[in-house]
C-alpha positions in Angstrom: 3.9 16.9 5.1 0.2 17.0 5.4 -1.6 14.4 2.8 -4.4 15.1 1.0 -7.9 13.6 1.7 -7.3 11.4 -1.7 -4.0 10.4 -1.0 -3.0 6.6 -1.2 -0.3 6.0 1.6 1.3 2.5 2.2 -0.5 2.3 5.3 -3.9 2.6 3.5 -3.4 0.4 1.1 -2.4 -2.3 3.5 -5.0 -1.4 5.5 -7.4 -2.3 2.5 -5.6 -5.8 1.6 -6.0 -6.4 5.2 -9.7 -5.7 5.3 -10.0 -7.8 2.4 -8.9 -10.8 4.0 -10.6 -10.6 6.9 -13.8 -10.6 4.3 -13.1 -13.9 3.3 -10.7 -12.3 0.1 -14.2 -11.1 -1.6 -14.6 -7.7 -2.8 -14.8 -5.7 0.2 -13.6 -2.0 -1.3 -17.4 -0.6 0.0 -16.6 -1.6 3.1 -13.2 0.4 3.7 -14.4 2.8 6.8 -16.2 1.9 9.8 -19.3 3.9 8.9 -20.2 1.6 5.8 -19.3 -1.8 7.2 -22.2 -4.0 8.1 -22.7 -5.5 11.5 -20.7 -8.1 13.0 -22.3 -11.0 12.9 -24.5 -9.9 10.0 -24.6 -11.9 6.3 -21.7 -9.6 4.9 -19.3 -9.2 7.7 -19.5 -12.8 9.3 -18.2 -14.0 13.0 -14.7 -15.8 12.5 -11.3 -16.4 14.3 -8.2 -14.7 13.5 -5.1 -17.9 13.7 -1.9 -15.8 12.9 1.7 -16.5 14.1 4.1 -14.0 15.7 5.3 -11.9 12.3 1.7 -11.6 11.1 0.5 -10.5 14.5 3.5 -7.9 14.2 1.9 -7.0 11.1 -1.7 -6.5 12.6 -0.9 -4.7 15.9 -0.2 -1.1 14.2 -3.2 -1.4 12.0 -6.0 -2.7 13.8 -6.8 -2.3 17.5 -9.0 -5.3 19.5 -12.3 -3.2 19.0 -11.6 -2.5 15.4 -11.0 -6.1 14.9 -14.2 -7.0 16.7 -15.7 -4.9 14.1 -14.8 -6.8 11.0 -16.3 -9.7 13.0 -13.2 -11.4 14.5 -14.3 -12.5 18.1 -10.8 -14.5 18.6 -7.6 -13.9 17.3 -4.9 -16.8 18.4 -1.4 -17.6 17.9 -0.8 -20.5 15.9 1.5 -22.2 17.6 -0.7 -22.1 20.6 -2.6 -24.7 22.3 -6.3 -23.7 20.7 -9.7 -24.9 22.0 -12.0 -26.3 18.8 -14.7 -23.5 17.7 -16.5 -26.0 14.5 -18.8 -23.8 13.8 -16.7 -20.5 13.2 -14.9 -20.2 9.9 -11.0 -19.1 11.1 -9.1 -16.8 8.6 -5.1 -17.8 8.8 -2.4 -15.1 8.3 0.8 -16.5 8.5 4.5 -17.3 6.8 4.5 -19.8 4.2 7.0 -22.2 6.3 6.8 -26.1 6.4 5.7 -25.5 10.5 2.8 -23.4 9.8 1.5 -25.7 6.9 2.1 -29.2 8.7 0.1 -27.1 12.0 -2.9 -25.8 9.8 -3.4 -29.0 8.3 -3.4 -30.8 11.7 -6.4 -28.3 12.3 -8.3 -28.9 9.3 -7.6 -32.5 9.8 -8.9 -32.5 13.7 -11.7 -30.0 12.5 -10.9 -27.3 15.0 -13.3 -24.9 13.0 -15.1 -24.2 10.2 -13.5 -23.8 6.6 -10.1 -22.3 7.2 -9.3 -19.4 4.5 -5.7 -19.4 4.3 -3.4 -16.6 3.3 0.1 -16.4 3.2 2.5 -13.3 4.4 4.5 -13.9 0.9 4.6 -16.3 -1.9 4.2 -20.1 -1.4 6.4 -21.8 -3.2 5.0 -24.7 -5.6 6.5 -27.1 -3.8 5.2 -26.8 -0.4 1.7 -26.0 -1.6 2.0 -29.7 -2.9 3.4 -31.0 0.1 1.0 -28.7 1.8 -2.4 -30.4 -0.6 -0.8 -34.3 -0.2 -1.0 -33.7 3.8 -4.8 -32.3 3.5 -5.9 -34.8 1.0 -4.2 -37.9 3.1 -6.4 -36.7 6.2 -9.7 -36.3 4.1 -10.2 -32.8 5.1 -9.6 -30.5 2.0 -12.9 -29.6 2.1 -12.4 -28.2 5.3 -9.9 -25.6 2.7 -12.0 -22.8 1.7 -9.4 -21.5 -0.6 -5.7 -20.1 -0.4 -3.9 -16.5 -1.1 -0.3 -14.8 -0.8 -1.3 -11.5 0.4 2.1 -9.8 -0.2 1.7 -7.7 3.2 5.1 -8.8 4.6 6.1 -5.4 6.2 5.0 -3.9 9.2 3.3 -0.3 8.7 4.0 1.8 11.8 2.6 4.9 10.1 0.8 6.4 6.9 4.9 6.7 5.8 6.8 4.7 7.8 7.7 0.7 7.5 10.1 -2.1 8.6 10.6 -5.2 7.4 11.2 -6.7 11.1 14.3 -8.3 10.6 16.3 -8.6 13.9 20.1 -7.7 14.1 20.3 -6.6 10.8 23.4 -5.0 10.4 25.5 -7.2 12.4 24.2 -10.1 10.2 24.8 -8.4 6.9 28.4 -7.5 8.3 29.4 -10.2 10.5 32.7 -12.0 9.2 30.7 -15.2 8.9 28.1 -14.0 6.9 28.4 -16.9 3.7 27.6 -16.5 0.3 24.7 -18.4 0.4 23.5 -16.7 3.8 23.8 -13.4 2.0 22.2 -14.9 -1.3 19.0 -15.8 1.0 19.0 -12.7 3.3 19.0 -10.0 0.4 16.0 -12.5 -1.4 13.9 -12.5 1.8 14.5 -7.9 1.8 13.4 -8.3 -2.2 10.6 -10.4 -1.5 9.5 -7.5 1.8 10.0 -4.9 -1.1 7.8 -6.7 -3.6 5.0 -6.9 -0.8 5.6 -3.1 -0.9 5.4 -2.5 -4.5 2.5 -4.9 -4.6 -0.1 -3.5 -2.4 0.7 0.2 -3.7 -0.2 -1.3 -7.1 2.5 1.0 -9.0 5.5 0.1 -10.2 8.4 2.0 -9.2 11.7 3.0 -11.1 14.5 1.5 -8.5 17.8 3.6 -8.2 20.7 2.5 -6.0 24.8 2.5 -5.6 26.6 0.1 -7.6 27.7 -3.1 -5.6 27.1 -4.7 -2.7 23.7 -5.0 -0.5 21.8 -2.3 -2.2 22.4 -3.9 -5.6 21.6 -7.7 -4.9 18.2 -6.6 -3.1 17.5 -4.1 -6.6 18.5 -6.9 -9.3 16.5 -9.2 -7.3 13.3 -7.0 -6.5 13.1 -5.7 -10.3 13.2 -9.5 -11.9 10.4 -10.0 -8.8 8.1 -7.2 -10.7 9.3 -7.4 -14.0 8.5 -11.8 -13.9 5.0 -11.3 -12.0 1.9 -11.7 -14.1 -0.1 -8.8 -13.2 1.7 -6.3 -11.5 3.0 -4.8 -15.1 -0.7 -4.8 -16.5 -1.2 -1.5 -14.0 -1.2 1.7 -16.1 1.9 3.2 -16.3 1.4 6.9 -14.9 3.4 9.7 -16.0 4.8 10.1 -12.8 6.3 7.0 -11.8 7.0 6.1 -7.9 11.3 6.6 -6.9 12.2 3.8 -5.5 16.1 4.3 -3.5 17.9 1.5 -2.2 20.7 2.6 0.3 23.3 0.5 2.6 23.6 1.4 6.1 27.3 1.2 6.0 27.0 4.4 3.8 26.0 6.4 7.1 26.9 5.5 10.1 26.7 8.5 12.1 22.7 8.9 11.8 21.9 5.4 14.2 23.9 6.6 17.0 23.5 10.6 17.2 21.8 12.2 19.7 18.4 13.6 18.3 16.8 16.5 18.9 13.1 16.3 17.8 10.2 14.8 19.5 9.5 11.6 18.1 12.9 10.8 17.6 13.3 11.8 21.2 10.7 9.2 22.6 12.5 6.7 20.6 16.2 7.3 22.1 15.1 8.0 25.9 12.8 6.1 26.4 11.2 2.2 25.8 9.3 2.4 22.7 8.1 -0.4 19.6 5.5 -0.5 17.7 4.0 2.9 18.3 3.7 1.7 22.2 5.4 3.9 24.5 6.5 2.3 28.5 8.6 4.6 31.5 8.3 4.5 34.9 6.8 7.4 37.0 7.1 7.6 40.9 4.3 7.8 42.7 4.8 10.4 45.7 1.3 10.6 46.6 1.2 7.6 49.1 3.0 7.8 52.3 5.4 5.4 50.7 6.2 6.4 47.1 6.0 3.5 44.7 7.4 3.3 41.0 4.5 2.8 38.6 5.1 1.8 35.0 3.1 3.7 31.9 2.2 1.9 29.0 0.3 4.7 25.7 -0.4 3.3 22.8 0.6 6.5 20.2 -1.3 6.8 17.2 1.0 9.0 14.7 -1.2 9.5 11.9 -4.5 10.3 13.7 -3.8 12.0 17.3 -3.7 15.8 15.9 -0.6 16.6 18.4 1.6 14.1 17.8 0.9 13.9 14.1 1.9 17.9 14.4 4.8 18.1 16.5 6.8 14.4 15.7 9.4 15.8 13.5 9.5 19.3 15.6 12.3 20.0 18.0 11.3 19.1 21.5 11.4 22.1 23.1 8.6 23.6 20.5 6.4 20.7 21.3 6.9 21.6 25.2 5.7 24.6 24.3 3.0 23.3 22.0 1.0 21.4 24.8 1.3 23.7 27.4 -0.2 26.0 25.3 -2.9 23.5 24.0 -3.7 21.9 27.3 -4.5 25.8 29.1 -6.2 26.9 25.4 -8.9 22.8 26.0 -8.5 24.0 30.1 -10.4 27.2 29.4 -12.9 26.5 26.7 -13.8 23.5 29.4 -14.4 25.5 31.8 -16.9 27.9 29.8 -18.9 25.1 28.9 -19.3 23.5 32.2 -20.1 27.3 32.9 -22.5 27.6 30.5 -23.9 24.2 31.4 -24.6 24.8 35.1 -26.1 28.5 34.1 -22.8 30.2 35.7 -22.1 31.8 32.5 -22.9 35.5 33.6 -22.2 36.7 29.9 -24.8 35.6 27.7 -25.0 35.3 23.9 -26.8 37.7 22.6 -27.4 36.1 19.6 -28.4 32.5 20.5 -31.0 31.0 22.8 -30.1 29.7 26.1 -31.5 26.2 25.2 -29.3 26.6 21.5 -26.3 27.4 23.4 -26.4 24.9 26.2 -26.9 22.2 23.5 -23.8 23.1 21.7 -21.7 23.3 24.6 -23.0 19.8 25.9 -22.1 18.1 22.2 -19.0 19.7 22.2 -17.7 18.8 25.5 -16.8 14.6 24.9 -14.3 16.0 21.9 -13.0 18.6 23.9 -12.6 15.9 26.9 -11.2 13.8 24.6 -8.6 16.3 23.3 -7.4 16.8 26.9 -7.2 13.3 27.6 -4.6 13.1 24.6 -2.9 16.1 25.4 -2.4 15.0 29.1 -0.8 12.0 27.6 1.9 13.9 26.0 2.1 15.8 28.7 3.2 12.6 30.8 5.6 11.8 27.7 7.2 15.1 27.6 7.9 15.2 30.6 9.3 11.1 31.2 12.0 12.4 27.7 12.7 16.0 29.9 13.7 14.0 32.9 15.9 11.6 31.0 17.1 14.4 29.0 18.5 16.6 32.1 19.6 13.6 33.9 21.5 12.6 31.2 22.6 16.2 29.6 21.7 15.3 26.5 22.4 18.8 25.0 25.8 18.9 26.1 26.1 15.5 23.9 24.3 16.7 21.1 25.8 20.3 20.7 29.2 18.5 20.5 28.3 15.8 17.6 26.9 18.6 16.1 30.4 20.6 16.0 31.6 17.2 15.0 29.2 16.1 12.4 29.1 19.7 10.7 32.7 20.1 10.3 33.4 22.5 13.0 36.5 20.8 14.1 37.9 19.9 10.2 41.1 22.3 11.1 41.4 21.4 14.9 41.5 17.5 15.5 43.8 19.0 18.8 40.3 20.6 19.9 37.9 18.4 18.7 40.1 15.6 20.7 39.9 17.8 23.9 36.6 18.5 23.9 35.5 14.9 23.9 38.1 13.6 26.2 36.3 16.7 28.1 32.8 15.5 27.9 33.3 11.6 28.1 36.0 11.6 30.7 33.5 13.4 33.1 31.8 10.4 35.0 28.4 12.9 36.4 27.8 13.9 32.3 25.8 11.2 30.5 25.3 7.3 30.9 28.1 5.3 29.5 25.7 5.0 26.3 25.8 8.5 25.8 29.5 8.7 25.8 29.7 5.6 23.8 28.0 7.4 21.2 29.7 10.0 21.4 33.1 8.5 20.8 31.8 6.6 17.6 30.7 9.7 16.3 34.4 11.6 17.0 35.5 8.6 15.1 33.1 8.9 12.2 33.5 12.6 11.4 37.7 13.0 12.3 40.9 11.7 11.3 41.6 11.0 14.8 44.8 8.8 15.3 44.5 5.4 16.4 46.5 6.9 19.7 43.8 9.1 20.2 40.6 7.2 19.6 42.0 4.8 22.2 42.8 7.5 25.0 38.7 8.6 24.5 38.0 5.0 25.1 40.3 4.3 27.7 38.4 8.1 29.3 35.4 6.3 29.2 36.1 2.9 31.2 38.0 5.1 33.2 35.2 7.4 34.3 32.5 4.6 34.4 34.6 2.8 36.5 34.5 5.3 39.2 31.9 5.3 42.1 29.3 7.6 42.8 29.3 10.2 45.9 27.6 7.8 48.1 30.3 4.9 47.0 28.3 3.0 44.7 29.5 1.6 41.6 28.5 3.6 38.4 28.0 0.4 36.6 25.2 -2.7 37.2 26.0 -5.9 35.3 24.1 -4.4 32.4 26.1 -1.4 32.4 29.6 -3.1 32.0 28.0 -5.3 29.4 27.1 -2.3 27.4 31.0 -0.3 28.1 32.2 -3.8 26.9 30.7 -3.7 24.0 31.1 -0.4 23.2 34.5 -1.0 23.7 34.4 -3.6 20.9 32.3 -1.2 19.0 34.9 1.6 19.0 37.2 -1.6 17.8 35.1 -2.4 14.9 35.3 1.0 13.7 39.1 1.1 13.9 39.1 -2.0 11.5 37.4 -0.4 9.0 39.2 2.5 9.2 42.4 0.5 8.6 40.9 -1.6 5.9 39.8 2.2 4.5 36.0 1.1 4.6 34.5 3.9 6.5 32.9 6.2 3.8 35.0 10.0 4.7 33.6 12.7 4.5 30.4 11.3 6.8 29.4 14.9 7.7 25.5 17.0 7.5 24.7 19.2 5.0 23.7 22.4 7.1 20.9 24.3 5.3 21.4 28.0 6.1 25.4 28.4 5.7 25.3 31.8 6.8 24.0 30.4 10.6 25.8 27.6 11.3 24.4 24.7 14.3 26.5 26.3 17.5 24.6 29.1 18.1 21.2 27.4 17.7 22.9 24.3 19.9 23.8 27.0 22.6 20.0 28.0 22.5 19.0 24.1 23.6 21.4 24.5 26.3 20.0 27.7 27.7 16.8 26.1 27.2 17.3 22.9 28.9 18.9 24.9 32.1 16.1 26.9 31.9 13.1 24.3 32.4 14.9 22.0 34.2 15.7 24.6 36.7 11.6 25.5 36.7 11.0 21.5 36.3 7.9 22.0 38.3 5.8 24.6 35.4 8.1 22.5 32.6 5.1 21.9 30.9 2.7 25.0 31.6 5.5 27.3 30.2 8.2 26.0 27.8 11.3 28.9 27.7 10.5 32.0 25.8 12.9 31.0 23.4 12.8 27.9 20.8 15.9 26.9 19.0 15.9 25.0 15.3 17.9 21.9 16.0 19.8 19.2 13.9 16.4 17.7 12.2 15.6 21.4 10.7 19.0 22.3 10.6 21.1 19.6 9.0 20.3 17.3 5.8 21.7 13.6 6.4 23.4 11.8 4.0 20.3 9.7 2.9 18.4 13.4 2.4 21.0 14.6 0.3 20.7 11.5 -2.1 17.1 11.6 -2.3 16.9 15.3 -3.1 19.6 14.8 -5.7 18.0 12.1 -7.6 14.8 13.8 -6.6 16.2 17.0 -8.4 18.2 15.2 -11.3 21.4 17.0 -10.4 24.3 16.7 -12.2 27.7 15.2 -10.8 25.8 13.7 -8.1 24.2 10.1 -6.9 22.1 10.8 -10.1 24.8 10.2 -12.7 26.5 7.1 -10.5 23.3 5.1 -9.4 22.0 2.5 -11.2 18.7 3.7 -13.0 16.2 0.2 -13.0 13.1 0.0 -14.3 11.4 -3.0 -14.6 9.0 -1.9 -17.9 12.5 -1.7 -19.8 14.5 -4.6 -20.6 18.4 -4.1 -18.7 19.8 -1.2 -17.1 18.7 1.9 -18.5 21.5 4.8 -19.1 20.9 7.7 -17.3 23.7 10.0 -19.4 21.1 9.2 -22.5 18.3 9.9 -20.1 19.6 13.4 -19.7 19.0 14.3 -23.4 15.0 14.2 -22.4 12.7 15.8 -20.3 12.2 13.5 -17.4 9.0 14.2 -15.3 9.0 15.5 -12.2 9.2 13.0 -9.0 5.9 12.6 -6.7 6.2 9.8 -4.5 9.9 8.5 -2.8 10.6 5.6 -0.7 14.1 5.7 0.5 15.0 1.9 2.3 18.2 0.9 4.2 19.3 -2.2 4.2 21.2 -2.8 7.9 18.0 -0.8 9.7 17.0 2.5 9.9 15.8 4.9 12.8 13.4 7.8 13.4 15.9 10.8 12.7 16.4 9.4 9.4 12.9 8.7 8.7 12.2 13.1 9.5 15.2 14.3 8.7 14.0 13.2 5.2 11.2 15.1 5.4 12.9 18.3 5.2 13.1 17.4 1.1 9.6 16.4 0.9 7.0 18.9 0.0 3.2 19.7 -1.1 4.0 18.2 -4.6 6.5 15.5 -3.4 5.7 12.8 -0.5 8.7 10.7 0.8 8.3 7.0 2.9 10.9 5.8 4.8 11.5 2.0 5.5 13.9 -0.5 6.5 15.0 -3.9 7.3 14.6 -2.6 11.0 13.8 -0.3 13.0 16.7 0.7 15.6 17.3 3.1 18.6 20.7 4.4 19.1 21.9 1.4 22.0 20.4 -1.5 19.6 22.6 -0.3 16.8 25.2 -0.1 19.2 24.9 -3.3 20.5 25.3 -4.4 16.9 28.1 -2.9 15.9 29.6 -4.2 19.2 28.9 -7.7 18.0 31.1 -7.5 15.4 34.6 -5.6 17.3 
C-alpha cells in the first residue's frame, strides 16, 4: 500500500531516534533529511566514532549506509569487542546492550581514555543495578568525567523496511518449543520479546490497544508488554487519538503451513531461492565469457522502500514482475537512446517547439536519472533471472500447485488422491531438491488427516528417491544434503507427535478470495508459464509470457490475514469475541461483549507479531487486508526462510 508523504512508519521513526543519537541526544528534529543537515565536521554535526556491538550494528545496517553515516559525522564505526586504536580527541557515541560485558568494556575505555567524552546509549532499559555497578567501576578509575551522559534508546528491533521488523532472535521456535524449555527460561524469553515490543511502541510514540489468543506465548509477552506501557512514566502522557494503533499478538504454532510453503511472489521468491538477510541479496552466476568459465558470486544491497521497482513489484507474483522489467528496461533503453541522439545532433526530428540549446540541456540533466534507473533495473534483471533458474531447476510450480490443492481443501474428500499425488511428486528423485519435498510432505501433513501409515510411506518415498544416484552415477546427496533429509525426517516426526498429542491446530487451510475461481486453474497458468520462459530462457527477461496468472499471495488469505481482518472488521463469532482486548489506559482486561454495545472507531494502523518467527509471504499476504485508510506492519521474533524453519522444527523430532 502506498504511504502518504506525512505518514509516520516504524522505520521513520527509528530512523529519527537514531539520528538523534548520533547528535549527541540533543534536539536534532531540523536536521531529519540530508538536505538540512549541516556539514560534517561543522559546530552542529560534529566528527565522532560510532563503538556498537554486534545486535546494535544489526540494528544500523538497514537504516544507514557508510556514506550516510559519514554524513552525520561518524568517520569510524567499530565493534566493541574489538581491539580499538585510541582517537582522544574524538568524542565516540556507544550503541549497545545493557549487559555486564559491554559496561565493564566501556568503562575500561573511559578509564584508558581511548577518546573523547563517550555518550552512552543503551539498546533497552538499564537496570538500576548495573548502572550502579556500572558508576562504582567509572568512579574507582577517576574517569566519569570522561561520561558525557547516558540514555536507553528503546530501538531494540531491527527495521528491514518502512513496515517490516524482527526482533533478531535466533532459533526461535525450536527454543519456545523445545521439551527443555524451563519455566524460568520461558519467563525470561517472553520478557526480552515484551521489552522488543515496548522499543516498538516507544519510538512510534502511540500507545496501542493489544489483542491476542488466550494462553500460552502470545499472552505472557501481552500481560508483560501492557504493565511495560501502562508502568512507564511518559509514554501514557501522549494524547490519546481517536484512532488508536491494533496491536495483534499471534503464536507461530497457530500456522504452521505459512513458514514452509512454496511462494509465489517476488520478494518472497528472493527469500526462498536464494541467499538473502538484511535486505542483501548473494547467488552465484557463471561466467562463460573467458575461455574457462568461472563461478562469480553477486552481492545487491536491495532497498525496499526507495528503489521504485522493487518497492512496486515485491508482493506481486513473479511472473508479472518478469514482465515488469522487461518492459521497464526496453521503455529506459529507448528514451536513452533519444537523448544520446539528441546529444550528438543525430536526432533528425527536431522539436518544433523548443530550441536546440533548450532541448539538449534537458536531455543532458535527465540522462544520470535515467542511467541510474537502468542501473537498478539491470539489477533485478540479474535477480530475476538467478530466482528463474532456481525455480526451473527445482520445478517449483509443480510443488507449489500441489500445496495449493492441499492447503485450499481440494483434497478434503480424497485423502486416496491427495496421498497419490504426493507420493507422485516426492517419490520422483529429478523433481525438486530434498527441501522441496521436505516441504512438501509437512504441508500433506498439516492440511490432511493422513494416517500415520501414510505419512510414513511419503517419508520413506523421500529417503528413498534422494538416495538414488544421478544419470552420471553420482550421489544425489552431499554431506549437507543427508543432514537436511535427516532432519526432515525428524521434522515429519515432530509433526506426528503433535498430531498424537492433538496439538496441531485442524483445519490449517487458506481462505481463497474469489470462491467462484478456485487456485488450480490459476496454478495451471504458472505452470504453462514456467514451461514457457524456461523453454525461451535466453529472451526470459525481454519478454515474460503473454499470459500472467494471480498466485497464492493474491489469491489466498493466511491464517494470520484472516485474524487481522476480523479484529480489523469487529466481526462477530470470530478472533474478535475470543481474544483478549488489553489496553493499557484502562485498568484490567477490558470486555469486548460490553464493547459491542458502542460504536468503536474504525482501525488505521495494524502490527500483527509472531512469536516463533515470521517470513516474507506472511508479511504480503497481509497486505491483501490493508488498504488506503488502513496500513498493516508485520514483525517478529525472526525472520525465517522455508529451510531455517525447517531446520527448527527438525531440532525438536
Amino acid at each position: 500500500m502506498a504511504l502518504t508523504p506525512t505518514s509516520v512508519t516504524l522505520k521513520t521513526a527509528q530512523l529519527k531516534s537514531v539520528y538523534r543519537m548520533l547528535a549527541f541526544n540533543e534536539d536534532a528534529d531540523s536536521f531529519d533529511d540530508d538536505f538540512s543537515l549541516p556539514p560534517a565536521g561543522s559546530s552542529h554535526n560534529q566528527w565522532k566514532i560510532l563503538i556498537y556491538d554486534a545486535a546494535c550494528r544489526s540494528i544500523i545496517s538497514p537504516l544507514l549506509s557508510v556514506s550516510q553515516l559519514r554524513r552525520r559525522g561518524v568517520t569510524l564505526h567499530l565493534l566493541l569487542n574489538s581491539e580499538r586504536e585510541p582517537i582522544p580527541d574524538v568524542p565516540a557515541v556507544y550503541f549497545c546492550r545493557p549487559t555486564k560485558e559491554n559496561l565493564a568494556i566501556i568503562a575500561q575505555d573511559c578509564a584508558k581514555g581511548l577518546y573523547g567524552r563517550a555518550h552512552l546509549n543503551f539498546v533497552t532499559k538499564l537496570e538500576r543495578s548495573m548502572m550502579e555497578d556500572f558508576a562504582k567501576l567509572v568512579v574507582q578509575t577517576g574517569s566519569l568525567e570522561n561520561v558525557a551522559g547516558l540514555h536507553d534508546q528503546y530501538l531494540d528491533f531491527v527495521c528491514l523496511e518502512q513496515q517490516l521488523f524482527s526482533l533478531g532472535k535466533k532459533n526461535s521456535y525450536a527454543l519456545y518449543n523445545g521439551s527443555g524449555a524451563s519455566e524460568q527460561m520461558m519467563e525470561s524469553e517472553m520478557t526480552q520479546i515484551a521489552y522488543g515490543l515496548f522499543s516498538v511502541v516507544a519510538t512510534v510514540g502511540k500507545v496501542p490497544i493489544i489483542r491476542c489468543p488466550k494462553g500460552g506465548a502470545p499472552e505472557m509477552v501481552a500481560r508483560k508488554l501492557y504493565k511495560m506501557i501502562a508502568e512507564h512514566p511518559t509514554l501514557l502522557r501522549s494524547k490519546s487519538s481517536l484512532h488508536r494503533p491494533l496491536l495483534v499478538i499471534l503464536d507461530r504454532n497457530a500456522d504452521l503451513i505459512t513458514p514452509i510453503h512454496h511462494t509465489s511472489t517476488y520478494q518472497a521468491l528472493i527469500d526462498d531461492m536464494l541467499k538473502h538477510n538484511a535486505n542483501r541479496v548473494e547467488f552465484d552466476v557463471t561466467d562463460t565469457a573467458s575461455k574457462r568459465p568461472k563461478t562469480i558470486t553477486k552481492k545487491f544491497d536491495l532497498n525496499p522502500d526507495e528503489d521504485p521497482f522493487y518497492s512496486r513489484h515485491k508482493f506481486h507474483p513473479f511472473p508479472e514482475a518478469i514482465e515488469s522489467n522487461g518492459t521497464d528496461l526496453q521503455e529506459v533503453t529507448v528514451k536513452e537512446q533519444s537523448i544520446r541522439s539528441k546529444a550528438t545532433g543525430k536526432d533528425t526530428i527536431p522539436d518544433p517547439m523548443a530550441s536546440a540549446a533548450t532541448d539538449l540541456a534537458t536531455a543532458v540533466d535527465s540522462l544520470p536519472a535515467l542511467l541510474e534507473r537502468k542501473k537498478q533495473l539491470e539489477v533485478h534483471t540479474s535477480i530475476l533471472q538467478a530466482v528463474m533458474n532456481q525455480v526451473a531447476a527445482r520445478d517449483v510450480p509443480q510443488f507449489f500447485e500441489l500445496e495449493i490443492s492441499l492447503s485450499t481443501g481440494a483434497y478434503k474428500n480424497d485423502p486416496t488422491g491427495a496421498k497419490a499425488e504426493v507420493l507422485k511428486l516426492a517419490g520422483d528423485p529429478t523433481k525438486g531438491n530434498v527441501e522441496d519435498k521436505l516441504r512438501l510432505v509437512l504441508v500433506y501433513v498439516l492440511t490432511t488427516n493422513a494416517k500415520t501409515a501414510d505419512v510414513d510411506e511419503v517419508g520413506d518415498a523421500v529417503r528413498q528417491a534422494m538416495e538414488t544416484k544421478t544419470d552420471d552415477g553420482k550421489p544425489r546427496l552431499d554431506k549437507q544434503g543427508k543432514e537436511v533429509l535427516e532432519s526432515g525426517i525428524k521434522a515429519i516426526g515432530y509433526l506426528k507427535q503433535l498430531r498424537a498429542m492433538h496439538m496441531l491446530p485442524m483445519a490449517s487451510t487458506f481462505e481463497a478470495l474469489d470462491s467462484h475461481d478456485g487456485g488450480a486453474g490459476k496454478s495451471d497458468m504458472l505452470s504453462s508459464f514456467m514451461a514457457k520462459a524456461t523453454t525461451q530462457a535466453s529472451g526470459l527477461l525481454a519478454k515474460a509470457a503473454d499470459r500472467v496468472t494471480s498466485m497464492l499471495g493474491k489469491t489466498h488469505k493466511h491464517y494470520a490475514t484472516r485474524v487481522v481482518e476480523n479484529l480489523c472488521e469487529m466481526q462477530l463469532n470470530t478472533e474478535d469475541d475470543d481474544y483478549l482486548y488489553l489496553d493499557p489506559r484502562v485498568k484490567g482486561d477490558v470486555d469486548v461483549a460490553k464493547l459491542r454495545m458502542m460504536n468503536r472507531a474504525p482501525i488505521r494502523e495494524v502490527t500483527a507479531f509472531v512469536v516463533g518467527g515470521g517470513c516474507y509471504s506472511e508479511y504480503q499476504n497481509l497486505q491483501l487486508v490493508a488498504n488506503e485508510r488502513r496500513t498493516i506492519s508485520y514483525g517478529s521474533t525472526e525472520l525465517l526462510d522455508a529451510g531455517e524453519f525447517l531446520g527448527q522444527l527438525g531440532q525438536l523430532g
